[in-house]
N, C-alpha and C positions, 0 to 999 in steps of 0.2 A: 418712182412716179410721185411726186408732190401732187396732193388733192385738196382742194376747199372744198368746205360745205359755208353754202352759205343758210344762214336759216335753219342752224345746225339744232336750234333750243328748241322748235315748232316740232308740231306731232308729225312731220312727212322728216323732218330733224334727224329725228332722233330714229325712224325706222331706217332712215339713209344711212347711220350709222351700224344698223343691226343688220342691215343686207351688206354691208362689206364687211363685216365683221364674220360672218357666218360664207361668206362666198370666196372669202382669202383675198381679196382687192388687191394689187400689188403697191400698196402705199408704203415710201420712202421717209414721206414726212405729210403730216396731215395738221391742216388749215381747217380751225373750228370758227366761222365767222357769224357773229349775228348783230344786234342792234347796239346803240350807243349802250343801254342799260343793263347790257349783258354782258359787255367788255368786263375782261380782269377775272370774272367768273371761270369755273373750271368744268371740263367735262371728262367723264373716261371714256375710252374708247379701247377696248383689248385688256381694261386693266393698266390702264398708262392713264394718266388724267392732264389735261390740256388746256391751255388758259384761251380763255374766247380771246379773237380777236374782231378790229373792226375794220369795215369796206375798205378804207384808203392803206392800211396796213395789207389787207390780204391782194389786192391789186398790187400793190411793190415787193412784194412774195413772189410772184412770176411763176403762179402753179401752175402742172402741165393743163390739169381738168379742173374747170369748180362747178358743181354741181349747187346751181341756184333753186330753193324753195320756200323765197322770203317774201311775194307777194310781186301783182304784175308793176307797180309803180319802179320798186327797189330794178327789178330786170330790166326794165324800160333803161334807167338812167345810170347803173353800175355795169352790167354785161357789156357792153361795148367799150367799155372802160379796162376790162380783163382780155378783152378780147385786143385791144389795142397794144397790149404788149406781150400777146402771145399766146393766152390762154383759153382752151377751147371750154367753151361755158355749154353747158347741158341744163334748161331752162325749165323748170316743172312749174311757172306760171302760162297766164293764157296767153302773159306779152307778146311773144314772138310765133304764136301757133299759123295765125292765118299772114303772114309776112312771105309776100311770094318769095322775095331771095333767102330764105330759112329754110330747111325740113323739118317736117314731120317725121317723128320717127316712132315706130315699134319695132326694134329685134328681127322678129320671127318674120315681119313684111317688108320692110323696105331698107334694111338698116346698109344695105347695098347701092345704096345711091348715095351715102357721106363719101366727103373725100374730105383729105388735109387742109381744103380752103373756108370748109365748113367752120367756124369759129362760135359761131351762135346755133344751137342745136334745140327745137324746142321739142318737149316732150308733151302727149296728149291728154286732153283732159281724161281723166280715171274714166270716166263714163265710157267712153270712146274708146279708149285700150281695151276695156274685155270683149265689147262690140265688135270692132273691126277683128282681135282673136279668130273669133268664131267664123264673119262671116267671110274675110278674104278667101279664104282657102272652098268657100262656098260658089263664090261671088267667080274666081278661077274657073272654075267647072259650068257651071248653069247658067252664067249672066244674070246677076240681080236689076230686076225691072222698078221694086219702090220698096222702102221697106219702112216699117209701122213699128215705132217701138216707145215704150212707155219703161219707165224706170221708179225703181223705188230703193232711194237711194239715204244710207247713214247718216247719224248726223255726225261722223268723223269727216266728213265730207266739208263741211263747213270751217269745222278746227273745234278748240279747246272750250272754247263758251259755250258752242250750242253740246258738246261731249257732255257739260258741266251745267246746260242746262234742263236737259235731260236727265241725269241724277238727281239735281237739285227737286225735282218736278216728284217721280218716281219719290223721292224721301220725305216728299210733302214742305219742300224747304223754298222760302220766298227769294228769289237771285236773279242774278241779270241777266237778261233777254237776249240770246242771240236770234232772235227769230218772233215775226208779230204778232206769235200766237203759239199758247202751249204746244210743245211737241210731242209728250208724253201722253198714251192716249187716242193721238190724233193723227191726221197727216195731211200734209201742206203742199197744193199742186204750186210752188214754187220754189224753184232751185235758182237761186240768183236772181238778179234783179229784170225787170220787166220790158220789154224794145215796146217801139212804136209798134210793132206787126203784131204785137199781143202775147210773143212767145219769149221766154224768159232767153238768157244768154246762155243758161245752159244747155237752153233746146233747142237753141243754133247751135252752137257747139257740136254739139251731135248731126246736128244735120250738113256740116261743113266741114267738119274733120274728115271725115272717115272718104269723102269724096278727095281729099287732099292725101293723106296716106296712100291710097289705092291708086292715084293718078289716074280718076277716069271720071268724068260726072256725068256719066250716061244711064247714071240709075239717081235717083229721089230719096231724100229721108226725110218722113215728118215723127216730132218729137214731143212726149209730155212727159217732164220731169217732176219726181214727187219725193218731198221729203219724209221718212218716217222713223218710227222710235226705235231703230237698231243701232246700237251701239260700233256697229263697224260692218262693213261689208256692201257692196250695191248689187242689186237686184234688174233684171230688164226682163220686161214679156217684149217679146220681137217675133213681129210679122214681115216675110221677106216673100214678094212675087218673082218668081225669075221668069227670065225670058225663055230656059229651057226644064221639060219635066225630070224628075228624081224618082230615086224607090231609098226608102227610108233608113235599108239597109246600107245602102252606098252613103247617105248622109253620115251615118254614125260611125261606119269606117272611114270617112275623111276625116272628119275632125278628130275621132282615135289616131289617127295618122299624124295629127297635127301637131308639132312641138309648143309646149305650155299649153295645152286645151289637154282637160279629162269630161270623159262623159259620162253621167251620174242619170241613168234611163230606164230607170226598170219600174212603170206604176205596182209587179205583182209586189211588189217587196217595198214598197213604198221608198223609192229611190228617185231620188229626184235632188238638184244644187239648193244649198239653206246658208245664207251669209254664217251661221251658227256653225257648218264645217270649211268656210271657205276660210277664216281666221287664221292670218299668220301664216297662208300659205301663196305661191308665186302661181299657179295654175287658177287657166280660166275652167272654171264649169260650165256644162253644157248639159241641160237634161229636157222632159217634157215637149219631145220631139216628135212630131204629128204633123200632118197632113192638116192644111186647111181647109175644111170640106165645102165651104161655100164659094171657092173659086178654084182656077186651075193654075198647076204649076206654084203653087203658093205655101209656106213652112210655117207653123211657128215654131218659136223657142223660147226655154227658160235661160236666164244665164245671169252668170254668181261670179262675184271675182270679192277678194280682198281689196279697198279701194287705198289704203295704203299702202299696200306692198305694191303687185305689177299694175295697180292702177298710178303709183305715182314713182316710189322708193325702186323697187325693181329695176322697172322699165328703166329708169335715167340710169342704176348702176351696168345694166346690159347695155344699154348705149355706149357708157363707159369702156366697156369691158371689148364691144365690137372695135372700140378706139386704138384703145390699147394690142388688142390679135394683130390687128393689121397695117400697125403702125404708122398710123395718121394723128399721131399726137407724138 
């Protein structure tokens, strides 16, 4: 199996490299590709160390999978160019998410709708993969009516500057801004940039994914995404009305049922999901599961994922991995 990374040197890079390293990938020969300034450079991978190479090089490489996470511009105008001679690209930008002739994919939900024609694969925004996690297998059972969810989300989320602008901050140190306003300290009800309707893209995002993974838009999401000073992991309070009632005890043995969901529920003990244990781990959490008492038929929930691993790194390498079982690559 020939693999690219494209975007091999970026923080989702280099964890793409540690989830196939750590999950045995079946790589034959491995394609490290990133930007003009990075060509010639070297990376390891297993303990073998590998010379970058660049786009038009790894496109004449004719690898079976490249796993894109270089930004939505780079996806726009190279993926189809890999795709053109053969190679099924697994897209961890937003480029290709809402592209009716694309999938959406998570694993554990729909990864049963690829086929071999599938050449362009996109994978969900982080936000979105621990969300949909939780509620598909919800949403299955009860019919989700609207669901209310607010996130508080890393600043790995953004990449390397605002990581580094947050240290910089925290150490009292003057640096560059990735973001209009101190992070450290603080928190920013803005995740991406701003639409005409008032809500940022990330909170479309959410509100558009998850009705596209699921294939059903017969339920509603409204969204407010928020940036805060955690170093790695996203956070969501989520409010979900279904069109049928639950007993709280069948909620928490479904999603215990659920492959990659753990459920982290016990206030006696003070057990509840904290970006601080979700670190470097592939499982969504799920805790602070209650009853809404001010309506009917209505949940809320806490929920924690690592937003580089199965929010980004993960998910695309399971993508991979479903390619590969079933041999549609």
């Amino acid at each position: 199996m020939k693999v690219a990374i494209v975007g091999a040197t970026g923080m989702v890079g280099e964890v793409m490299l540690k989830v196939l390293a750590e999950r045995n990938f079946p790589i034959t020969e491995l394609l490290l590709v990133a930007s003009e300034r990075s060509v010639g450079k070297n990376l390891s991978y297993k303990g073998v160390e590998h010379t970058i190479i660049g786009l038009a090089d790894a496109v004449a490489a004719r690898a079976d999978i490249a796993i894109f996470s270089a930004g939505g511009d780079t996806s726009l105008e190279w993926a189809p160019k890999f795709a053109e001679v053969g190679t099924t690209v697994i897209d961890n930008s937003s480029a290709w998410r809402m592209d009716p002739t694309k999938k959406l994919v998570v694993p554990e939900i729909n990864a049963n709708a690829l086929t071999s024609e599938d050449k362009i694969i996109a994978n969900p925004n982080c936000s979105t993969i621990q969300l949909v996690m939780a509620l598909a297998p919800l949403h299955k059972k009860y019919q989700m009516k609207r669901v209310v969810i607010s996130t508080y989300q890393s600043v790995s989320g953004t990449g390397v500057k605002a990581v580094k602008q947050l240290a910089n901050e925290i150490a009292g140190i003057k640096g560059e801004m990735a973001y209009p306003y101190p992070i450290s300290r603080n928190a920013l009800p803005h995740c991406d940039v701003f639409m005409e309707n008032g809500y940022t893209k990330e909170e479309m995002k959410l509100a558009r994914e998850p009705q596209k993974i699921l294939d059903d838009r017969s339920f509603s999401i409204s969204a407010t995404a928020v940036r805060i000073p955690t170093a790695g992991g996203h956070s969501e309070s989520v409010n979900v009305e279904f069109h049928n009632d639950f007993a709280l005890n069948e909620i928490r043995g479904i999603l215990n049922d659920t492959d990659g969901v753990t459920v982290q529920d016990n206030p006696d003990t003070n057990t509840y999901p904290m970006p601080i244990y979700a670190h470097d781990k592939d499982e969504v959490f799920v805790g602070r599961i209650r009853r809404d008492e001010t309506q009917p038929n209505t949940l809320n929930m806490w929920i924690v994922s690592d937003n580089l691993r199965k929010g980004a790194a993960t998910n695309a390498v399971q993508i991979a991995e479903y390619l590969v079982k079933n041999q549609l690559v």
